[in-house]
Z-matrix of the N, CA and C atoms (Angstrom, degrees):
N
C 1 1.448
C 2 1.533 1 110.39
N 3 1.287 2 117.80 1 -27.45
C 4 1.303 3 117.78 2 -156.94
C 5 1.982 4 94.93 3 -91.20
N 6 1.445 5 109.93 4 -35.83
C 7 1.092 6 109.65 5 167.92
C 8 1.297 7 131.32 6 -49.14
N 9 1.635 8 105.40 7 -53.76
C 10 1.679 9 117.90 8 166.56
C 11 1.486 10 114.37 9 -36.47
N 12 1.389 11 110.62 10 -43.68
C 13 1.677 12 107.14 11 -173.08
C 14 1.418 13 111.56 12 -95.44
N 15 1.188 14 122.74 13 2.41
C 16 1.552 15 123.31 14 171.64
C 17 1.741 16 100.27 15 -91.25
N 18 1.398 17 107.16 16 -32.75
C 19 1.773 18 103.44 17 -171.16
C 20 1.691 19 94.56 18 -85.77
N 21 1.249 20 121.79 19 -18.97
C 22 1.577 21 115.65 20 -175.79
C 23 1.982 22 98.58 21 -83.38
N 24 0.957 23 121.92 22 -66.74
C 25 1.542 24 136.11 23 179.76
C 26 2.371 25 85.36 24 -30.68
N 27 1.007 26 99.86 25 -59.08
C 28 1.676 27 113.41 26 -145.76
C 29 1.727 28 90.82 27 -73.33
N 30 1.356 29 117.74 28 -42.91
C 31 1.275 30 110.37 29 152.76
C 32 1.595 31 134.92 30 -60.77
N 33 1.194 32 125.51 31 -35.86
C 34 1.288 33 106.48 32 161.09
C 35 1.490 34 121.11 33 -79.45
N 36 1.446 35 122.27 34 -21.74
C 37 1.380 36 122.15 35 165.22
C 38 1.619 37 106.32 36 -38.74
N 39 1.237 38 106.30 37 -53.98
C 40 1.734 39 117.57 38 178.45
C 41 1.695 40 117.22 39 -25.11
N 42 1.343 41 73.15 40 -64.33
C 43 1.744 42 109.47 41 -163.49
C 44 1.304 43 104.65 42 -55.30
N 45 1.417 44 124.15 43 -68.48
C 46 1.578 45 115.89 44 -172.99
C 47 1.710 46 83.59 45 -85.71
N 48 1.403 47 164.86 46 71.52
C 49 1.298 48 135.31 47 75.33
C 50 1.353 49 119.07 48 -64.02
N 51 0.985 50 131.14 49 -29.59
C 52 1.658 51 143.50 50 151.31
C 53 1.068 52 130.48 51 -22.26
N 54 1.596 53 108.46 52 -71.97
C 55 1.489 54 130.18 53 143.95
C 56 1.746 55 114.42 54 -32.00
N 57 1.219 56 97.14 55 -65.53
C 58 1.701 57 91.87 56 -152.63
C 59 1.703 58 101.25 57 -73.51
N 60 1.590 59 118.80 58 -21.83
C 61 1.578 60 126.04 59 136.56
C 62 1.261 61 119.35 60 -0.97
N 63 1.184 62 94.84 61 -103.68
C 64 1.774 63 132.70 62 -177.10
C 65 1.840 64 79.55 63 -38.76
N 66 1.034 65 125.96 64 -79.55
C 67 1.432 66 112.52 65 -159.88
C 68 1.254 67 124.00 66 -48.52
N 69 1.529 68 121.37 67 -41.89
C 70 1.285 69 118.17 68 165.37
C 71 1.265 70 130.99 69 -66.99
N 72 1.299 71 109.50 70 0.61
C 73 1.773 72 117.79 71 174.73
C 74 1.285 73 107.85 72 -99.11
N 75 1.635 74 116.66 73 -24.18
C 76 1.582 75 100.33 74 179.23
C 77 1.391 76 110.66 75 -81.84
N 78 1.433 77 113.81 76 -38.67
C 79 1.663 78 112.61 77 174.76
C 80 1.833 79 127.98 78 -64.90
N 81 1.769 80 101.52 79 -12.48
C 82 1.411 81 124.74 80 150.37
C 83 1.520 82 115.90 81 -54.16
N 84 1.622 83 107.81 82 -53.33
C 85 1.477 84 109.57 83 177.03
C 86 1.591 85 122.70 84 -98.01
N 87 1.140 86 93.28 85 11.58
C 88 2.195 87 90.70 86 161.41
C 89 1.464 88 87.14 87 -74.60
N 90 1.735 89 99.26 88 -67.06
C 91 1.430 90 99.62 89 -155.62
C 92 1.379 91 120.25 90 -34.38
N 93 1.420 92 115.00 91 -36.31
C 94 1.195 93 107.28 92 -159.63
C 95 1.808 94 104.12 93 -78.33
N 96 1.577 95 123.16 94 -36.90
C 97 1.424 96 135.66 95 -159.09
C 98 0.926 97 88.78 96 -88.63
N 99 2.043 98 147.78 97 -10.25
C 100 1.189 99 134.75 98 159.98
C 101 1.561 100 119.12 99 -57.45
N 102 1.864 101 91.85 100 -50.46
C 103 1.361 102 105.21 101 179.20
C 104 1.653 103 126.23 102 -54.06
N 105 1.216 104 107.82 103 -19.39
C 106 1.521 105 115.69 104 177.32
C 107 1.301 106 101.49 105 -81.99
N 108 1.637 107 110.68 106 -69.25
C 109 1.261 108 106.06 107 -174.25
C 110 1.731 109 119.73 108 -41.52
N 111 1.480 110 102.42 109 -36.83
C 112 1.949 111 90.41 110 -172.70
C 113 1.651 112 92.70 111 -75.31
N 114 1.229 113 139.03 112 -21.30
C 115 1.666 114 145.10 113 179.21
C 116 1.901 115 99.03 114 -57.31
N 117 1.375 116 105.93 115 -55.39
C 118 1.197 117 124.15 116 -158.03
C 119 1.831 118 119.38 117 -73.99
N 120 1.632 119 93.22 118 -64.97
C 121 1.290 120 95.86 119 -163.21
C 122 1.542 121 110.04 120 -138.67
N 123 1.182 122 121.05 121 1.57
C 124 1.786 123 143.05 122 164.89
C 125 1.702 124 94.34 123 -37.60
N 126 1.340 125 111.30 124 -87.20
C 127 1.760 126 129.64 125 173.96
C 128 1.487 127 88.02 126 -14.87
N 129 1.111 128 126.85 127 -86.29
C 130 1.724 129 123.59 128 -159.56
C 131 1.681 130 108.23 129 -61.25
N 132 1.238 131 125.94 130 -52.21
C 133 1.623 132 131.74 131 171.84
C 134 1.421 133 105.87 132 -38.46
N 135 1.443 134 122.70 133 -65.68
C 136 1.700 135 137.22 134 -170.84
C 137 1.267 136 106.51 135 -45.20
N 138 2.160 137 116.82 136 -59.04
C 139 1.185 138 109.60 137 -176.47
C 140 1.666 139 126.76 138 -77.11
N 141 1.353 140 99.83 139 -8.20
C 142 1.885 141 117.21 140 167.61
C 143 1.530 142 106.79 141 -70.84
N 144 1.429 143 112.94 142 -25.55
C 145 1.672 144 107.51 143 -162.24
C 146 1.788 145 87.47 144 -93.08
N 147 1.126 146 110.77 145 -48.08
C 148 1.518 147 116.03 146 -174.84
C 149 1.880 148 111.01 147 -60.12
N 150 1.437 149 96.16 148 -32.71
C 151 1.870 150 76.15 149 167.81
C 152 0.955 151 115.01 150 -93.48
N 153 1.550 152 145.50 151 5.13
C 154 1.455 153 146.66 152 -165.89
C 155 1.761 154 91.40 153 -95.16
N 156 1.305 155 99.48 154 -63.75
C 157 1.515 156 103.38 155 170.38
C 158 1.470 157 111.22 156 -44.77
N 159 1.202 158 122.63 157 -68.82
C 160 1.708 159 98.43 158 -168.39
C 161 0.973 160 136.21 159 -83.79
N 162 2.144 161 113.01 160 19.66
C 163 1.685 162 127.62 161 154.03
C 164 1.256 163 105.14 162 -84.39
N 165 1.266 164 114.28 163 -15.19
C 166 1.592 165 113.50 164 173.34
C 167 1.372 166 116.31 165 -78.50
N 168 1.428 167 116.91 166 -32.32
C 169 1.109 168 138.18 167 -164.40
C 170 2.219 169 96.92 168 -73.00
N 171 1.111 170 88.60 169 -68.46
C 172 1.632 171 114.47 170 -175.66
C 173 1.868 172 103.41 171 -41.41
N 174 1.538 173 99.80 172 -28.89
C 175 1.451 174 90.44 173 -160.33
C 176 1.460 175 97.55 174 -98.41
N 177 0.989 176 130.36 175 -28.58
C 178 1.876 177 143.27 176 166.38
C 179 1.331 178 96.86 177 -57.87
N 180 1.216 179 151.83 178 -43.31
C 181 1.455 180 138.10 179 -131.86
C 182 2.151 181 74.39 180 -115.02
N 183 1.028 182 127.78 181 -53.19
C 184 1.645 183 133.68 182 -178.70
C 185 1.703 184 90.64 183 -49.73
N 186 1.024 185 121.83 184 -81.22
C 187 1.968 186 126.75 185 174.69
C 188 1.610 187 128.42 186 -9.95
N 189 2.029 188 92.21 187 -59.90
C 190 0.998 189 116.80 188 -166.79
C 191 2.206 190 107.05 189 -79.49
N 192 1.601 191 93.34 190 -40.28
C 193 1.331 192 91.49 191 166.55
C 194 1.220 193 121.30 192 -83.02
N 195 1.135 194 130.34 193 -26.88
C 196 1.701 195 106.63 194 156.88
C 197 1.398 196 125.13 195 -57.54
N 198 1.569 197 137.10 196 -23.47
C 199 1.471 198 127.01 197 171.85
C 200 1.548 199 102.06 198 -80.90
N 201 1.321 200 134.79 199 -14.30
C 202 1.432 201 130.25 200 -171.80
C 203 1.735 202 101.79 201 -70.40
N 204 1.576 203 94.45 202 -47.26
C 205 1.406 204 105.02 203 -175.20
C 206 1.855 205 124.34 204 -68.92
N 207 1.551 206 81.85 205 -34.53
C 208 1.521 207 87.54 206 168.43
C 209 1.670 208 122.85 207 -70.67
N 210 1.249 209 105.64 208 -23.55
C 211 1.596 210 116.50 209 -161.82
C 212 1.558 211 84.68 210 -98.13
N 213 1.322 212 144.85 211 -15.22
C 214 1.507 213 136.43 212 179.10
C 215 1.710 214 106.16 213 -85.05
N 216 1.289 215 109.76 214 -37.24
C 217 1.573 216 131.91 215 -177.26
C 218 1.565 217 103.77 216 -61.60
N 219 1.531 218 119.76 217 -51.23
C 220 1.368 219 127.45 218 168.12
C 221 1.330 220 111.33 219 -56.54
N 222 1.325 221 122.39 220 -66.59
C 223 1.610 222 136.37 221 -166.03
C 224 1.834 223 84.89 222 -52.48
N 225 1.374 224 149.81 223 -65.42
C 226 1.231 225 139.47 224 -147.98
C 227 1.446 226 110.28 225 -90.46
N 228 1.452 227 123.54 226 -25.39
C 229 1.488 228 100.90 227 146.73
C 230 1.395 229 113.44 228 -77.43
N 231 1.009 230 164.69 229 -53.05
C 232 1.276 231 149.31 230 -174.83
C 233 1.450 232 118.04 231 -29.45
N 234 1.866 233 107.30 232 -38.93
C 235 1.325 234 104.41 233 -149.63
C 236 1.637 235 73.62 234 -97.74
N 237 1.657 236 155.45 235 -18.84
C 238 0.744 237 146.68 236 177.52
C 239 1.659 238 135.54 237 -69.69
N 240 1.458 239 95.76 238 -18.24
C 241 1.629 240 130.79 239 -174.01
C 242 1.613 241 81.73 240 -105.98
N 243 0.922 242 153.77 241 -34.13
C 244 1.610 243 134.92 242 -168.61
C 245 2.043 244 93.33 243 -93.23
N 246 0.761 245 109.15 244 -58.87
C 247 1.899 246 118.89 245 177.77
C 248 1.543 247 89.75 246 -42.66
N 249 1.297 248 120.97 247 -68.38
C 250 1.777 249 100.43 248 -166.67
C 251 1.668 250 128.08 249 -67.10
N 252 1.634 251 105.42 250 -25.57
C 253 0.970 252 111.62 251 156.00
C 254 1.409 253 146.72 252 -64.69
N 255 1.726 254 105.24 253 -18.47
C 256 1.794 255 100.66 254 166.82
C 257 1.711 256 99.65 255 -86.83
N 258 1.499 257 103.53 256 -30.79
C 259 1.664 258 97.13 257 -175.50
C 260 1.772 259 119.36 258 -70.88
N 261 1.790 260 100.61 259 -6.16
C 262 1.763 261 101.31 260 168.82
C 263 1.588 262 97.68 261 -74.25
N 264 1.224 263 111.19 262 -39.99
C 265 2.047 264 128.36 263 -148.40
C 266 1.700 265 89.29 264 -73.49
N 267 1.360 266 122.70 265 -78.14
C 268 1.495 267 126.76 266 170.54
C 269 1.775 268 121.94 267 -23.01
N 270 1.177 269 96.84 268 -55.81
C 271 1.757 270 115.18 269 174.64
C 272 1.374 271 132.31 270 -57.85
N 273 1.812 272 89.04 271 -24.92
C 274 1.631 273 112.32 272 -174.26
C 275 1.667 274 116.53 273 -95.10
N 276 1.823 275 87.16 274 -42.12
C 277 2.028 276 109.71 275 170.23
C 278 1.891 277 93.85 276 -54.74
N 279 1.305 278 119.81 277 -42.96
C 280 1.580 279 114.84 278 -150.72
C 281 1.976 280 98.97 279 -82.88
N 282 0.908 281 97.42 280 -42.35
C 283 1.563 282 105.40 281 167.44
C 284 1.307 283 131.19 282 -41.74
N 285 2.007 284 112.59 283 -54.81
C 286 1.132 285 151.31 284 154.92
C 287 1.933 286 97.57 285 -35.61
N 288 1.435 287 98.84 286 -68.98
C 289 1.424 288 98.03 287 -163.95
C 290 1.414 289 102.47 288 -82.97
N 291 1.077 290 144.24 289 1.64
C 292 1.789 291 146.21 290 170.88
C 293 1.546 292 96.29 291 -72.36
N 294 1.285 293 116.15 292 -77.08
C 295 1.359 294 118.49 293 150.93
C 296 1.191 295 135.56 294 -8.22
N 297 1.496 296 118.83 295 -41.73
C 298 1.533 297 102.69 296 -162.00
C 299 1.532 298 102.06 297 -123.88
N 300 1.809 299 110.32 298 4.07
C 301 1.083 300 114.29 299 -173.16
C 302 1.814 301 103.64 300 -73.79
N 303 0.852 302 122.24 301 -43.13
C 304 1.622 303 131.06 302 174.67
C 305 2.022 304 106.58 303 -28.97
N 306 1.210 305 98.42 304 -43.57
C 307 1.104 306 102.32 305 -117.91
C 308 2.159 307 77.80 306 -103.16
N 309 1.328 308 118.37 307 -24.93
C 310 1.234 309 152.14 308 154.31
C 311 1.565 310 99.34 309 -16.72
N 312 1.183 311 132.59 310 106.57
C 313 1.498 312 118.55 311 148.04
C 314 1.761 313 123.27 312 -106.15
N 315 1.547 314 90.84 313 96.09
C 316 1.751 315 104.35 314 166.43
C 317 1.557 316 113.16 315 -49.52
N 318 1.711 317 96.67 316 147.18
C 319 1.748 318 88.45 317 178.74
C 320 1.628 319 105.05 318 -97.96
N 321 1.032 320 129.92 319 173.44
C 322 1.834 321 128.54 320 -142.70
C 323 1.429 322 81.03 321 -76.30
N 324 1.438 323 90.79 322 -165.79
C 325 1.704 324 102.60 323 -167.89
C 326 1.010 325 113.10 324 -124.07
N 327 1.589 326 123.97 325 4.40
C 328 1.555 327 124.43 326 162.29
C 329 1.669 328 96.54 327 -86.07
N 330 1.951 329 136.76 328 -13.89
C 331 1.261 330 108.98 329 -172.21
C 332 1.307 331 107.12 330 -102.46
N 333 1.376 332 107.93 331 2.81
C 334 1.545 333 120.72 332 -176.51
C 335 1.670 334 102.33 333 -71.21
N 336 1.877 335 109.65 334 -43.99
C 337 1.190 336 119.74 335 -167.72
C 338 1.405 337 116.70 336 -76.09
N 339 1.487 338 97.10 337 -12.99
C 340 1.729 339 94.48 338 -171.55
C 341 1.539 340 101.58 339 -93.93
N 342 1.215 341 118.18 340 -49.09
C 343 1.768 342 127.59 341 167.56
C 344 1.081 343 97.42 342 -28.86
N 345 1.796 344 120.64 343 -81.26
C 346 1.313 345 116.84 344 -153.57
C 347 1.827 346 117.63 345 -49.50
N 348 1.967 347 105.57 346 -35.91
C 349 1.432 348 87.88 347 -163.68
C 350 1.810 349 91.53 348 -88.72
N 351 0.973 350 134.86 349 -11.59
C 352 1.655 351 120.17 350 155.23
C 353 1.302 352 116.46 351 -37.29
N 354 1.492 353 110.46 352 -61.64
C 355 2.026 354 102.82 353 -174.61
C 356 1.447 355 107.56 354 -68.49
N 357 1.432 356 131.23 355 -38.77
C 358 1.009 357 134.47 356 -174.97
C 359 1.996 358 105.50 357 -55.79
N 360 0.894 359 117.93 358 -58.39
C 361 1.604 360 131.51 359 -172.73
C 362 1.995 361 97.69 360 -61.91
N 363 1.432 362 113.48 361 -42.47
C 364 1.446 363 107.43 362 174.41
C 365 1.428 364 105.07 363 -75.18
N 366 1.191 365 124.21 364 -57.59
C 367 1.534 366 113.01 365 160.99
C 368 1.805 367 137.66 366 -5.40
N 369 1.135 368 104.44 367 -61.53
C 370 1.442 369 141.30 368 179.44
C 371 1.312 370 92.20 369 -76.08
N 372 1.618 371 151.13 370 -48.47
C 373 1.439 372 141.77 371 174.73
C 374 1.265 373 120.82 372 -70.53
N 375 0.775 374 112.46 373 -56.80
C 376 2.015 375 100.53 374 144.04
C 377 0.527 376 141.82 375 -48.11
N 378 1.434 377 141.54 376 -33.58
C 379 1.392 378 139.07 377 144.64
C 380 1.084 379 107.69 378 -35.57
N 381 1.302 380 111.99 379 -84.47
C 382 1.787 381 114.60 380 160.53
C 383 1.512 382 119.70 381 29.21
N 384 1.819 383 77.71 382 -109.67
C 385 1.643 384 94.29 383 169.99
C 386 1.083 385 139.90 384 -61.07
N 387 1.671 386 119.56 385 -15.68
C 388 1.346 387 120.46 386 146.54
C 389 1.930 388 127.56 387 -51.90
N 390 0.938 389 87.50 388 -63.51
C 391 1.757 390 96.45 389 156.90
C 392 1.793 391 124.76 390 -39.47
N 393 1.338 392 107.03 391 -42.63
C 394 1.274 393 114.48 392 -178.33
C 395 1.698 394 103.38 393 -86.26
N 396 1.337 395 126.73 394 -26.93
C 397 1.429 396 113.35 395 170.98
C 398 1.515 397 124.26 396 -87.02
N 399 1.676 398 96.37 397 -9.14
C 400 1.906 399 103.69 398 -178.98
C 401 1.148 400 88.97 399 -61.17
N 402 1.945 401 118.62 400 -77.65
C 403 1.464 402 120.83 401 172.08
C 404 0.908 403 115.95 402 -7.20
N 405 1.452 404 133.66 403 -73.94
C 406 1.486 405 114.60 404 -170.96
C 407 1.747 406 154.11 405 -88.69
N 408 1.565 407 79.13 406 7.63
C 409 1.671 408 113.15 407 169.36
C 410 1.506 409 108.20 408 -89.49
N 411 1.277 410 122.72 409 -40.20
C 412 1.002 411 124.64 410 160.44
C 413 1.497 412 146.41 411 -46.66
């Protein structure tokens, strides 16, 4: 019995050295049928891959610059149709108000002066007391 399992164990020991064999001989023989091939016929493949690529290349970069150009052509009328239009809108507001300035009654300029320093002085008291209650929450 004890034999049976030493010749069974010793046989599959066999087996995957066999295996793992066979594997190191095929990756022995890429290497080697690589090595010919890049010796052999690589030089002609490389410069076939390199001109396929750069008609591919030539025709993407022709594609790609026509939408650049088209999409720059859009962007500058847009931005040219928006520019004349605030400068119609501006031109038209200033006209409007040339016009209507005549016609405008300002209030004098001693009640302008007294208003303004009234809000200005209530202004400043609020602040104030805002200031004086941060302080003391703080």
């Amino acid at each position: 019995m004890l034999n049976t399992i030493h010749y069974k164990s010793n046989q599959v020991g066999n087996t995957v050295y066999a295996a793992s064999r066979q594997v190191w001989l095929a990756g022995l023989g890429a290497a080697v049928v690589t090595r010919e091939w890049a010796r052999n016929d690589a030089g002609d493949m490389f410069r076939a891959l390199v001109k396929e690529g750069s008609t591919v290349e030539s025709r993407a970069i022709r594609v790609i610059g026509r939408s650049i150009e088209s999409s720059v052509a859009l962007a500058t009328t847009a931005w040219n149709r928006a520019r004349d239009t605030a400068r119609t809108t501006v031109d038209g507001l200033v006209e409007t108000a040339a016009a209507a300035l005549p016609a405008f009654k300002a209030p004098a300029a001693k009640h302008v002066r007294k208003t303004t320093a009234k809000k200005s002085r209530s202004a400043k008291a609020r602040v104030s007391r805002k200031s004086r209650r941060a302080k003391r929450t703080a």
